[in-house]
C-alpha positions as CSV (number, residue, x, y, z in Angstrom):
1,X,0.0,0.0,0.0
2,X,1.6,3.8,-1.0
3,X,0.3,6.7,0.7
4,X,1.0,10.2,-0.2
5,X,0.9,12.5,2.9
6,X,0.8,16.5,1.0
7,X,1.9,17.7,4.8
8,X,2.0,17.5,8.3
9,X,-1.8,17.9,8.7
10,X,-2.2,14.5,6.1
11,X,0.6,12.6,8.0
12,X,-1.3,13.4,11.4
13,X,-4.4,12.1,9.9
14,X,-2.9,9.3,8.3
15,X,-1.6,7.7,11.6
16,X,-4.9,8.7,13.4
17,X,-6.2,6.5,10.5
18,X,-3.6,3.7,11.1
19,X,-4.0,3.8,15.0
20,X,-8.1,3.4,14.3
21,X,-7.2,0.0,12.3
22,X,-4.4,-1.3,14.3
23,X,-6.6,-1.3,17.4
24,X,-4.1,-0.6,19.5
25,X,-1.9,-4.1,19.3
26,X,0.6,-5.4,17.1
27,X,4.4,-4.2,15.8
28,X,4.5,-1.7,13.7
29,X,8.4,-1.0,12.1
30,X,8.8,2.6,11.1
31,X,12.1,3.0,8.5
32,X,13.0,5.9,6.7
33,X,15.7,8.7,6.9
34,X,16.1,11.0,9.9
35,X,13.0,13.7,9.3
36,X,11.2,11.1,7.3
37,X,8.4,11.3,9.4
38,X,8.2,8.3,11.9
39,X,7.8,10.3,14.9
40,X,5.0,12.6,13.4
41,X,3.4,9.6,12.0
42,X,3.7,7.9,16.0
43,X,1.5,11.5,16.8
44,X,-1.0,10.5,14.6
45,X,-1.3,6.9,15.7
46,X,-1.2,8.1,19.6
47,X,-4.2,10.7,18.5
48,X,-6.5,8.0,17.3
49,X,-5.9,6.6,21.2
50,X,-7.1,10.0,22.5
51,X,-3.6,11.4,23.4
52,X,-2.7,15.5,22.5
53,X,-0.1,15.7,24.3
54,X,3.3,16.8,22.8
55,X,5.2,13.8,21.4
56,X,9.3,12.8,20.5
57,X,11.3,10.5,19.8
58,X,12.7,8.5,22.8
59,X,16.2,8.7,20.8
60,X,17.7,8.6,24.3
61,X,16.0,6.6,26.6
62,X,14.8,3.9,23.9
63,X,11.4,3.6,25.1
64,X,8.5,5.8,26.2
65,X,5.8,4.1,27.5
66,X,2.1,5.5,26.9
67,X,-0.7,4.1,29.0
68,X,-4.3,4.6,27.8
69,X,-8.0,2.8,29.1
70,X,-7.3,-0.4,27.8
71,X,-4.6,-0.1,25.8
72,X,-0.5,0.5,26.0
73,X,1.6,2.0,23.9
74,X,5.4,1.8,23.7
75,X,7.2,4.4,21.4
76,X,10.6,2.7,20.9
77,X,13.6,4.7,18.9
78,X,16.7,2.8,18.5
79,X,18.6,5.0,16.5
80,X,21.3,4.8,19.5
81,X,21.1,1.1,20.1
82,X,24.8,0.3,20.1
83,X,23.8,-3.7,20.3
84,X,20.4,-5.2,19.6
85,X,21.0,-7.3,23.2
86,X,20.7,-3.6,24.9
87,X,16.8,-4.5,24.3
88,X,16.8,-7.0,27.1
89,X,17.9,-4.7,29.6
90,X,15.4,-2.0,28.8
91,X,13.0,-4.4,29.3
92,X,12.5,-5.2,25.9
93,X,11.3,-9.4,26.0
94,X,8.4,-7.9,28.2
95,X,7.1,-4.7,26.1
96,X,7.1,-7.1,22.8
97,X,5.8,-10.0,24.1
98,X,3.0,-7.7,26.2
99,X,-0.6,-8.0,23.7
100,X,0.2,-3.9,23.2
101,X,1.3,-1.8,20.3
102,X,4.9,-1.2,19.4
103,X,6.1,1.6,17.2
104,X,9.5,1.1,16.2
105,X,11.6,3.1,15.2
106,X,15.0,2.2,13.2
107,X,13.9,-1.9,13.6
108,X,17.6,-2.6,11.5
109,X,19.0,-1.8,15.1
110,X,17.5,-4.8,16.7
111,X,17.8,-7.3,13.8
112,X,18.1,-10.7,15.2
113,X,16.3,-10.0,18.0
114,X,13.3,-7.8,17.5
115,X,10.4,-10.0,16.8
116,X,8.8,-9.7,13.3
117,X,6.8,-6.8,12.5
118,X,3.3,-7.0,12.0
119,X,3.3,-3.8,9.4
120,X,6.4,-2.2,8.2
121,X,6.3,1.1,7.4
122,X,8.9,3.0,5.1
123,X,8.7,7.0,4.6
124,X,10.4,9.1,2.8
125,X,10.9,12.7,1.5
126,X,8.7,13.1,-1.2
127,X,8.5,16.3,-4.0
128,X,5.8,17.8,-1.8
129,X,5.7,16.3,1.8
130,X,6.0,12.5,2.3
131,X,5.7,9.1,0.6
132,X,4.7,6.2,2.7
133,X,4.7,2.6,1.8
134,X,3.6,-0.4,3.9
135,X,3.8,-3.6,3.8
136,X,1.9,-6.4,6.2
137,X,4.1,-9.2,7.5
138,X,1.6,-11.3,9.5
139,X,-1.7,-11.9,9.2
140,X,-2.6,-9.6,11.5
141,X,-1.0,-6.8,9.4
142,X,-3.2,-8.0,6.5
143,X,-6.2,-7.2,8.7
144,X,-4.8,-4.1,9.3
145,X,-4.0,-3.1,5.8
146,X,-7.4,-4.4,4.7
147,X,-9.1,-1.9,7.3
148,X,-7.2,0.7,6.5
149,X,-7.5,0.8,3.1
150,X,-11.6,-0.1,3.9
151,X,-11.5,3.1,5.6
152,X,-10.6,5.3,2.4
């Protein structure tokens, strides 16, 4: 699936849209170039949960946890991650294997062992605001993908 986001008020919507169909569960891999996006796209996803506060990437403390009725959040950023084994002693076995959603960002930092992603999502710098492509890599990312694109 390709998405073009025109600007920041698209690529707000468009992860309110994506937090609506991924129901708050699931891994979601966010790749793409620093300013690509993935943080304002994790906005977007944390709106459709009810959340207006401000949001950033947890570049430094690898994880920022966000808590909502029924559902939990974990905003990972591993940009920094000087080993993937790091992820253990953030905690990591627990926040993946917890029946949560997990946005992560920079998943190539944690190959071999971050656990597959469910949707993987690739932005980039378009000619006028972003491009976004995702791909579903488990069945429950086909559901997702299928809602989403429902929801057009």
């Amino acid at each position: 699936m390709q998405v073009q986001l025109s600007d920041e008020t698209a690529h707000v919507a468009f992860g309110e849209a994506l937090g609506r169909a991924l129901k708050g569960r699931g891994r979601v891999y966010l790749e793409g170039e620093l300013g690509a996006g993935k943080t304002t796209l994790t906005r977007g996803i944390l709106r459709a949960y009810g959340y207006q506060g401000a949001v950033k990437s947890p570049t430094y403390t690898l994880v920022e946890p966000y808590e909502f009725d029924a559902r939990r959040v974990y905003h990972l950023d591993l940009y920094r991650l000087a080993d993937p084994e790091e992820l253990e002693f953030i905690g990591g076995r627990d926040i993946l294997s917890d029946d949560a959603l997990c946005l992560i960002e920079w998943p190539s930092r944690g190959e071999g062992w971050l656990p597959g992603a469910d949707v993987r999502i690739e932005l980039s710098v378009a000619r006028q605001g972003r491009a976004a492509t995702l791909t579903s890599e488990s069945p429950w990312g086909r559901q997702v993908l299928a809602a989403l694109q429902a929801a057009k």
